[in-house]
C-alpha positions in Angstrom: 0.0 0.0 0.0 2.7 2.6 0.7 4.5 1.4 -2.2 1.1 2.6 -4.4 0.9 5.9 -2.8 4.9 6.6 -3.8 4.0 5.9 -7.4 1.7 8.5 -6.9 4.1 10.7 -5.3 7.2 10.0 -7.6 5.5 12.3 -10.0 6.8 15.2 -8.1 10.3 15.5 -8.6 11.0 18.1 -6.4 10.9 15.1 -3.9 13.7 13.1 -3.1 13.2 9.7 -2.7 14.6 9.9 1.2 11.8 12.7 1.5 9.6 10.1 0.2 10.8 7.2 1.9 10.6 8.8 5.2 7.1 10.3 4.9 5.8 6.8 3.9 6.9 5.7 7.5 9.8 3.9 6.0 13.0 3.4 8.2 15.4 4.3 5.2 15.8 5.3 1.5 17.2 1.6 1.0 14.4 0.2 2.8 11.6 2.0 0.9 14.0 1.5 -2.6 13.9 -2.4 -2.0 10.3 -2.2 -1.5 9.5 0.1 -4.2 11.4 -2.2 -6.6 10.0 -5.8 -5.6 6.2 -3.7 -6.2 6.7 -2.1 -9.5 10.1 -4.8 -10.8 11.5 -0.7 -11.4 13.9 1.4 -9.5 12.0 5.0 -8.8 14.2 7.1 -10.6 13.0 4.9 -13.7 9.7 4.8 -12.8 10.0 8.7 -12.5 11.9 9.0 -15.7 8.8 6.6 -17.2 6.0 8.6 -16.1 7.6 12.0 -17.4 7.4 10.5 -20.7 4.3 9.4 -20.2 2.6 12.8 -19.2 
């Protein structure tokens, strides 16, 4: 669930991903990155880079 509501939020790049990390209740950037990769098979910088495009 908190991995879904960072894809939301990784369309605003003026977040870094600790920023993010942290305000999903996450206990570290590494933490939330492993998570964020096992949901979406995706690091967020290339799921960031994807939705740009996409937009």
């Amino acid at each position: 669930m908190r991995t879904e509501r960072a894809a939301e939020l990784a369309r605003y790049p003026h977040l870094t991903v600790t920023e993010i990390a942290y305000g999903l209740g996450f206990k570290s950037s590494s933490d939330f990155t492993r998570a964020f990769r096992r949901s979406y098979d995706m690091a967020l910088q290339d799921f960031r880079a994807f939705s740009g495009k996409s937009a």
